[in-house]
C-alpha positions in Angstrom: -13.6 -3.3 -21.4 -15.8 -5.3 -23.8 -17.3 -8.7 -22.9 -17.0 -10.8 -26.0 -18.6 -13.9 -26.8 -16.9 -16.2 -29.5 -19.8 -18.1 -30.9 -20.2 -20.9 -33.7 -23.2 -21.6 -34.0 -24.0 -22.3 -38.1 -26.4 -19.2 -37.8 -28.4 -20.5 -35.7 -29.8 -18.4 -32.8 -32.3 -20.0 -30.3 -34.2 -18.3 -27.7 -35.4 -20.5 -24.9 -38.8 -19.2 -23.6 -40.2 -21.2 -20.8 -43.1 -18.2 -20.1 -45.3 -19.4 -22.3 -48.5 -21.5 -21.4 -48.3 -24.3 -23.9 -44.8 -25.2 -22.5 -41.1 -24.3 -23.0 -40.3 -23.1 -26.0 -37.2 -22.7 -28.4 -37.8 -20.0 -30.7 -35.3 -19.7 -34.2 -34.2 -16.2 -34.9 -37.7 -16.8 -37.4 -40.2 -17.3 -34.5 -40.2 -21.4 -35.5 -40.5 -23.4 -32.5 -38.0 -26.1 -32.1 -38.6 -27.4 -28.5 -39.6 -30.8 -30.3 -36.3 -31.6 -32.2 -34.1 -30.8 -28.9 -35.5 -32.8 -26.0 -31.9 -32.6 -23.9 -32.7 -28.6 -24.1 -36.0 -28.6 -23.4 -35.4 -31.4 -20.2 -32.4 -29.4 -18.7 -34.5 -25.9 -18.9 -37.5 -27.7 -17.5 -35.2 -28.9 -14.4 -34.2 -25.1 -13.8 -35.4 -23.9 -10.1 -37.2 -21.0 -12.0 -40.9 -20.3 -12.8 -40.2 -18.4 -15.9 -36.7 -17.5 -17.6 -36.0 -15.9 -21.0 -32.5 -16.9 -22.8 -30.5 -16.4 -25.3 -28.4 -18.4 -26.8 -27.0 -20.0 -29.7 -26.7 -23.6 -31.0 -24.1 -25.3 -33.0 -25.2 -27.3 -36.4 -26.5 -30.9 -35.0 -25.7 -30.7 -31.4 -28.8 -31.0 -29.2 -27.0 -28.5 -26.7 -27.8 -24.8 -26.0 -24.8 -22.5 -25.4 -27.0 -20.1 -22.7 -25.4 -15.9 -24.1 -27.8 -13.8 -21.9 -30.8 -13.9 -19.5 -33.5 -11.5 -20.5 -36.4 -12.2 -18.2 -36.2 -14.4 -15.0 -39.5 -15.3 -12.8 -41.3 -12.2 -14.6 -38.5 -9.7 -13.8 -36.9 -8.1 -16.9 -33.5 -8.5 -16.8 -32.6 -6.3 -19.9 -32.3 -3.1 -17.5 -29.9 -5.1 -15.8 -26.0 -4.2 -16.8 -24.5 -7.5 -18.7 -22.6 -8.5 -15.7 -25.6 -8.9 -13.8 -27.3 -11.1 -16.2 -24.3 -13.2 -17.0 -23.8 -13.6 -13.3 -27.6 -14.7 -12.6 -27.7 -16.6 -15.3 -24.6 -18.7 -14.5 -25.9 -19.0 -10.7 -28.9 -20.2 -12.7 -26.7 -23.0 -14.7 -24.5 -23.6 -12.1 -26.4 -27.3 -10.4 -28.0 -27.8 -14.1 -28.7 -30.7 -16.6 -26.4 -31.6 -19.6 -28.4 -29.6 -22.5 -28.2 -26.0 -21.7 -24.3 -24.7 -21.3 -23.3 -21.0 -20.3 -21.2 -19.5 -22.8 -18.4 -18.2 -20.6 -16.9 -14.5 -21.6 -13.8 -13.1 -22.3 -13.4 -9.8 -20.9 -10.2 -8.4 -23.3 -9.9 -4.5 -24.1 -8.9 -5.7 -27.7 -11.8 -6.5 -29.9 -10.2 -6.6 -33.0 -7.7 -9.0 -31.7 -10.5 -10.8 -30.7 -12.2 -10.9 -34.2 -8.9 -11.8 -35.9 -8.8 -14.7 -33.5 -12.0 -16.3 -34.1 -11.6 -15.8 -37.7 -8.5 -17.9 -37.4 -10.6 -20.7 -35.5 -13.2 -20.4 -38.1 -15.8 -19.1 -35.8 -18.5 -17.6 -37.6 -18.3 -14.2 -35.7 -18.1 -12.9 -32.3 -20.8 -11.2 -30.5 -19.7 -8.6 -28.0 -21.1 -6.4 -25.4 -20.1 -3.2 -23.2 -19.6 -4.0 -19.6 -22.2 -2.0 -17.5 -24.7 -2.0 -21.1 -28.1 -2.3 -20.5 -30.3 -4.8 -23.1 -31.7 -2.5 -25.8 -34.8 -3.9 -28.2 -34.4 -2.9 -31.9 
């Protein structure tokens, strides 16, 4: 079984880093730091019940919201060991009582990823992101 996340988000991947000492942060796929064109993202994350998170996520084209993919670090703990339904699950628990801004991007567990694929294509998605059940995070 594959967890598959149907994104559209015109490119546009945003980390949200709120470990760092100058502040929360919203890091481009590039490193640039965003956090002050996106104030609804940077107030929801600032209102989580956490002392440090790390997530993934993608962003549509002109939407100030941030559709939350992964948790990679949480209160200093490195979640990337953790299999993917862990993190999804913590993460969500994480979302659950938060501010408009940052939205979990739900999954859809289906055995068929082509099907999948063909799907978003028809919906004009710009590509689908999926991940093992039970994988672990690995850094390239």
């Amino acid at each position: 079984m594959i967890d598959t996340i149907a994104r559209v988000d015109a490119g546009r991947e945003t980390g949200c880093d709120r470990r760092h000492k100058e502040g929360i942060r919203l890091l481009t796929r590039n490193g640039h730091n965003w956090a002050n064109r996106f104030p609804l993202i940077l107030e929801a994350v600032n209102h989580l019940k956490v002392r440090s998170c790390l997530i993934d996520g993608g962003q549509e084209e002109h939407r100030a919201l941030l559709y939350a993919l992964d948790l990679l670090e949480l209160d200093s703990l490195d979640m990337r060991r953790e299999p993917i339904e862990t993190r999804k699950a913590t993460l969500a628990s994480l979302l659950r009582k938060g501010m408009p801004g940052v939205r979990l991007n739900e999954h859809l567990a289906h055995p068929n990823g082509a099907a999948v694929f063909h799907q978003a294509c028809k919906l004009g998605a710009e590509g689908i992101v999926s991940k093992r059940l039970g994988s672990r995070m690995r850094s390239q």
